[in-house]
N, C-alpha and C positions, 0 to 999 in steps of 0.2 A: 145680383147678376141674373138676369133672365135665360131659360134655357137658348143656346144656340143650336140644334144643329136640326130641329124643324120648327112649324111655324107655332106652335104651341109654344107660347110667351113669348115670342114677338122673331124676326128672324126674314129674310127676304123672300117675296114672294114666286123669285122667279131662276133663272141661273144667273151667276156672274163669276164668270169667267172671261181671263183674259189671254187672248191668243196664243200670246208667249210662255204663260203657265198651262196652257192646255197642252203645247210642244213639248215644256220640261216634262210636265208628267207620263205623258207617253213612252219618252224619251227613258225615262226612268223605268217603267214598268219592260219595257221592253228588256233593259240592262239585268235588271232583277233576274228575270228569269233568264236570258244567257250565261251569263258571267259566273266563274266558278260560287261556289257558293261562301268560300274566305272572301271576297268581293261584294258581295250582294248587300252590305253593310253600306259601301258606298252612294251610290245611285238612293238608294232610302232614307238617305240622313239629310244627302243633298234637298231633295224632293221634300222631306217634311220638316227642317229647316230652315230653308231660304224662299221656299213661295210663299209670297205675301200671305198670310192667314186671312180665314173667309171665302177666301175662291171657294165655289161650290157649285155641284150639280141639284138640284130642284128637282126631287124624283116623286111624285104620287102624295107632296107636302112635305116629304122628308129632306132632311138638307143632307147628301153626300160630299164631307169637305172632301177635299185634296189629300191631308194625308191621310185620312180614313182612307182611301182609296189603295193610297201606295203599302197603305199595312195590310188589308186583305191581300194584296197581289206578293208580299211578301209572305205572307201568313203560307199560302197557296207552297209558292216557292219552296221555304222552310222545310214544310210537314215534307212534302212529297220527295225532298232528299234525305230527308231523317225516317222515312217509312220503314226503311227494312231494316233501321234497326233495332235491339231490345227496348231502348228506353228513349220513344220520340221527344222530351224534354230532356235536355242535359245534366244527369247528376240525379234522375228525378224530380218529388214533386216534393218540394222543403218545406222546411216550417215558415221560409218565410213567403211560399209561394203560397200555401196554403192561407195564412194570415192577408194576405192581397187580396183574394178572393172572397172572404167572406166580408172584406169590406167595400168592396166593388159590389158583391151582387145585394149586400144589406143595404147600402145608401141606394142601389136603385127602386130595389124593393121599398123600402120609405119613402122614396118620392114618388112612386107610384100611386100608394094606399093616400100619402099627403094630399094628391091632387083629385085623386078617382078621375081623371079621362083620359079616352083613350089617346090623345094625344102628348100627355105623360108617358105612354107605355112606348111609341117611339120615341119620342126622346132618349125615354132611357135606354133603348135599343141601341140609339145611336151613343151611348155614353158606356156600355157596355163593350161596343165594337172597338171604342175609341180605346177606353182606357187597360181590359182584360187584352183587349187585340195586340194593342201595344207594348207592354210589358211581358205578355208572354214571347208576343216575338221575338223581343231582345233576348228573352232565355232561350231561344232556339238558336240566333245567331250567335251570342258570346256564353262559349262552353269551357273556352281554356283560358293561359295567360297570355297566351300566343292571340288570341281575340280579342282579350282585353286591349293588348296594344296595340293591336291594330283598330281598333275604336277610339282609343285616344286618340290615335293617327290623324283618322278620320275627320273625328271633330276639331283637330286643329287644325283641319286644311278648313270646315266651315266655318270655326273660331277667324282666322285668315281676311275670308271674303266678307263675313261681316262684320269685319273691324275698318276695312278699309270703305266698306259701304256706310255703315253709320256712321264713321270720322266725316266725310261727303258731307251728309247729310248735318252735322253738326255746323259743321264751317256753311254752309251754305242754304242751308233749310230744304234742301228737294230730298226725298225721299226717292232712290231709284228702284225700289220694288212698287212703290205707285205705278211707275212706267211700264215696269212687266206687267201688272195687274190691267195695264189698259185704264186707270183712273187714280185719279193723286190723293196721297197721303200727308195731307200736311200734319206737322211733327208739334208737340206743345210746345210753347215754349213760358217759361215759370223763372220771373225776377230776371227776364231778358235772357237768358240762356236757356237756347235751344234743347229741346229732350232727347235723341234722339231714338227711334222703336224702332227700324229696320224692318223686317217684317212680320214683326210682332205684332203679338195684339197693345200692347204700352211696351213704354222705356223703360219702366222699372223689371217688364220680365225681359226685355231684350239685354239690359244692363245684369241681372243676374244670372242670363242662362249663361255669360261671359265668366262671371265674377267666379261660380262654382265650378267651373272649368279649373282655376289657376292651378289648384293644387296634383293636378293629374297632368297637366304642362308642366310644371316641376320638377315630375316623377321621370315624366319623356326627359327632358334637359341633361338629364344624368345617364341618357344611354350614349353608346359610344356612336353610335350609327347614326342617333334621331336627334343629336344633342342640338342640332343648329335646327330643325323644325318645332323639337320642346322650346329653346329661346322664342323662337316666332309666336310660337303658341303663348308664352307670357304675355309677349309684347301684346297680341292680340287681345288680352284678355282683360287687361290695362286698360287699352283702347275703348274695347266695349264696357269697361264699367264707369270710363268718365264722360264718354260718349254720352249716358242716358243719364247723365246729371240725375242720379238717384240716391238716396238715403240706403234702402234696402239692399242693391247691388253694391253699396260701399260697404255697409255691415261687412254680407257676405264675404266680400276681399277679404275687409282686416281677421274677419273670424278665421279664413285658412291663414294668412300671417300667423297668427295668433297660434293656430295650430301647427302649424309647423316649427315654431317657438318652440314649443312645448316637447318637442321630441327629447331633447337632453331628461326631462322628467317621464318619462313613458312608464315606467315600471313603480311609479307611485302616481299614477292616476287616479287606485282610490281614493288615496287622501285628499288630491285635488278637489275631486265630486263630491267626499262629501266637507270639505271646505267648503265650498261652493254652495252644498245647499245647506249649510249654518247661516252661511254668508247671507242668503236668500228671505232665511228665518229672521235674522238679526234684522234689515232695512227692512224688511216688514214689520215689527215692531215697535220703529223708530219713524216710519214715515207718519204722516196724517193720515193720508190716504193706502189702501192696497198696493200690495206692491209691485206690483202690472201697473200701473201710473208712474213708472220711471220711466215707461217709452214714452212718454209727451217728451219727453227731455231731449231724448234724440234727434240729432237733426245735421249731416256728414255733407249735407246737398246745397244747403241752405232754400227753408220754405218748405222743410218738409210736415207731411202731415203726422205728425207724432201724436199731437192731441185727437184725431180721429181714431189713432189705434188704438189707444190707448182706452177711448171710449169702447170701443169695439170690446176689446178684453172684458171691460168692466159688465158691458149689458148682457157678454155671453155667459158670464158667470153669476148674475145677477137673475140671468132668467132661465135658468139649469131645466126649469120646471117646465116649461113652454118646450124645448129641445128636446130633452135627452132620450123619446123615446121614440120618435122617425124622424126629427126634426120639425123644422118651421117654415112658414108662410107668413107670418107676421112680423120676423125682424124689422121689415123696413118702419116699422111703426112704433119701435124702442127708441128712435130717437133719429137726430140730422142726421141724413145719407148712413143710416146704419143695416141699408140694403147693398152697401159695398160690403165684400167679403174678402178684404186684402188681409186675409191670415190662412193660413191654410188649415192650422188647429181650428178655429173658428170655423171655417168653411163645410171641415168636415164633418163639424157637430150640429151645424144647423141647415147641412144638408139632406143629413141621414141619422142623425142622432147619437148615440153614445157609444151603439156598435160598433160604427168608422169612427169615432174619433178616437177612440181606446185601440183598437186595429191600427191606425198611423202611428200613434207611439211604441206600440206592441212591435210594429216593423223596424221602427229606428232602435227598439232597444233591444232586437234580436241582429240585427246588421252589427252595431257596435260591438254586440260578445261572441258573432263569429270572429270580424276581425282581429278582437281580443286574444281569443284565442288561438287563432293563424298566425298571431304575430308571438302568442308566447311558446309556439309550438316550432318555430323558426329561431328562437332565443339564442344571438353568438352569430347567426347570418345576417349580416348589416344589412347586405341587397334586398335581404327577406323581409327584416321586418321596418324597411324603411317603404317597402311596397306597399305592405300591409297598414304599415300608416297613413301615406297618405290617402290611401282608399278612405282611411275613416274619416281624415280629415275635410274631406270634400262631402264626406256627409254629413261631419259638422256641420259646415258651411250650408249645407242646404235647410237644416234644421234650423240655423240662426235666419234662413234668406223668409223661411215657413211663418214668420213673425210679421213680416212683412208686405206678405203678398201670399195669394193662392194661387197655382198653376193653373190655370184655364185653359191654355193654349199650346204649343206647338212644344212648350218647355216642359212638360210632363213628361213628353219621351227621353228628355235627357237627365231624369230623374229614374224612369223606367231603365235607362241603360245603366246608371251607375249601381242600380239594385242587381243587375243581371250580371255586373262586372264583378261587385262583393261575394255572391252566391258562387261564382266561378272560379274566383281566385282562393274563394275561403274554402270552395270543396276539394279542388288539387292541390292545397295546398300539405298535403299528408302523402301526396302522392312523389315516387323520384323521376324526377326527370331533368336532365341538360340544358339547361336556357340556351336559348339561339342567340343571348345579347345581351350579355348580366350587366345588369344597371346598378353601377359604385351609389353608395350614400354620400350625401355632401361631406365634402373633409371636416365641416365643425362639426358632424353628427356623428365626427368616428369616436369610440370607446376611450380609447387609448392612443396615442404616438406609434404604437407599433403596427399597431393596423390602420395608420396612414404612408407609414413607410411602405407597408408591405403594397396598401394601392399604387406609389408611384413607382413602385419596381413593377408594376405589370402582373403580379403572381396573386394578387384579391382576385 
């Protein structure tokens, strides 16, 4: 994938933008900064969600997208309410925020040194803004649980609009974020069914940014207040992962399926994991090939590219020696289209070398043993540690969607929020406080008979 967000490695030379997203964003930034700051969530998610990705301002060569714009103006927002107090980042600065950072500024740094010019060094300017801007703001906006739920909220009102926008576009093939863009997006269509990508950069990230949603519409569904917009929010999210006739946002699904399965076993998960990776040891020993060659196998869409990942796995671990220590410039010459980077392990190791790729797992395996431990430190509160479940399960879910595709685009923020929602609910979670709206566990996921009696008498 060539850099986008100026003309170094290719990129447009001029503005494009369209009337009606010049309005939205205004519109938004304007909101940002009014609106109490429990709100300010809104108008940002809208704005870096649903405008067609690519809109852009053309500044000095520099490409300023859309939502780069709306995160500085949020960023701006943020600090200057959080000024006067002790600690401008919520909770502090974690180990896993820490661990964030030095893999954003190492992959920029190696692709810096990768390229030597200076039009690498905006780039990565602009990839710094994007991805530190972004993730840190979401740690300035979601600080409690009361944010986290009101972020799910949020995203199921955008879950919502574009389920109903892509389903359109499925049945029909027009694309109505073309329209706003001022210029049409025609949609792939692969063994005659339509793909649908809404305003995505592809269907397979429009299909998963849906797909890792489900398990946190789950969680809403079981509140007593939100339970008919958490239903919406399934339906939604259904929607968008058949909508983008994808393999990858199918995974995604069934892996929160799967994880949500799994709850009745929660308190023997080691044994699952390391099952799993006997299991992992064993078909590697019994196949012909490696055993990252059972994703050829895969294929939930029909016509998917199973055999290209699967390539992909094999060359990135075949060429360890070319990568691992800024990354590379020559993947695309390891084999067919092996300049597509639809892994995000993959993405991260031969973008910046072994620093961020070891940093990415470092992250998933510091998120999983906070909630870990949130959920055992909760042990006996069903509301508690069914919260704390699903949070992980949706990170499952992103871990399994990470095999499949790399966030490139507008999907990273909602990657960036569920990191912000983990840090949040894992760090109050020692703290006592009143819930405004205790959210029951599903009745199969009670313990016992008696603590489903006790839910329908109203006293859970």
């Amino acid at each position: 994938m060539p850099p986008a967000n100026n003309n170094f490695g290719g990129g447009t030379a001029e503005t494009v933008m369209g009337p009606f997203v010049l309005v939205i964003m205004l519109v938004s930034i304007v909101l940002i900064f009014l609106l109490p700051r429990k709100y300010v969530m809104a108008p940002l998610m809208i704005g870096v969600f649903l405008l067609p990705v690519g809109e852009t301002f053309v500044l000095g060569g520099a490409h300023l997208f859309v939502e780069r714009i709306l995160i500085l103006a949020g960023l701006v927002r943020a600090i200057y309410s959080r000024w006067s107090q002790r600690n401008v980042l919520n909770h502090g600065y974690t180990s896993i925020d820490k661990v964030f950072t030095v893999r954003t500024v190492a992959r920029a740094v190696a692709f810096v040194i990768l390229y030597g010019q200076m039009g690498a060094v905006v780039n990565q300017v602009g990839f710094l803004w994007g991805d530190l801007g972004g993730f840190f703001l979401m740690r300035l906006l979601i600080g409690d649980d009361l944010d986290v739920k009101r972020t799910i909220k949020i995203l199921c009102g955008v879950a919502l609009f574009l389920s109903a926008t892509m389903l359109y576009e499925k049945l029909t093939g027009v694309n109505v974020y073309g329209l706003i863009a001022g210029h049409s997006i025609i949609p792939e269509v692969r063994k005659g069914s339509i793909r649908a990508q809404g305003p995505f950069h592809h269907a397979i990230l429009a299909g998963t940014f849906g797909a890792v949603l489900f398990p946190l519409f789950v969680w809403l569904s079981r509140s007593k207040k939100d339970r008919f917009l958490g239903v919406l929010g399934i339906s939604a999210s259904v929607v968008i992962t058949l909508s983008a006739a994808s393999s990858t946002p199918a995974s995604s699904f069934l892996a929160g399926i799967l994880g949500i399965c799994l709850w009745p076993l929660r308190r023997r998960m080691r044994t699952i994991r390391w099952s799993l990776v006997a299991a992992v040891l064993l078909l590697n020993a019994v196949m012909h090939a490696p055993v990252w060659w059972a994703v050829e196998h895969i294929d939930l869409a029909g016509g998917s590219a199973g055999e290209h990942r699967a390539e992909l796995l094999d060359n990135f671990v075949r060429h360890f020696g070319d990568w691992w220590l800024i990354g590379t410039k020559d993947n695309a010459n390891w084999g067919f289209e092996m300049w597509d980077l639809s892994n995000q392990y993959v993405a991260e190791g031969e973008l910046g070398g072994l620093v961020p790729f070891v940093c990415l797992l470092t992250m998933i395996t510091l998120a999983f043993k906070k909630l870990g431990k949130a959920r055992k430190s909760v042990r006996g509160d069903l509301e508690k540690e069914w919260y704390f479940w699903l949070l992980g399960v949706a990170l499952f879910s992103n871990t399994v969607a990470f095999f499949g595709i790399s966030y490139f685009d507008q999907t990273e923020h909602a990657w960036f929020a569920l990191l912000a929602m983990i840090i949040a609910a894992t760090s109050c979670s020692a703290q006592k406080s009143k819930p405004a709206d205790r959210v029951p566990p599903l009745p199969w996921a009670m313990d016992d008979v008696h603590v489903l009696a006790a839910d329908r008498s109203g006293s859970f």
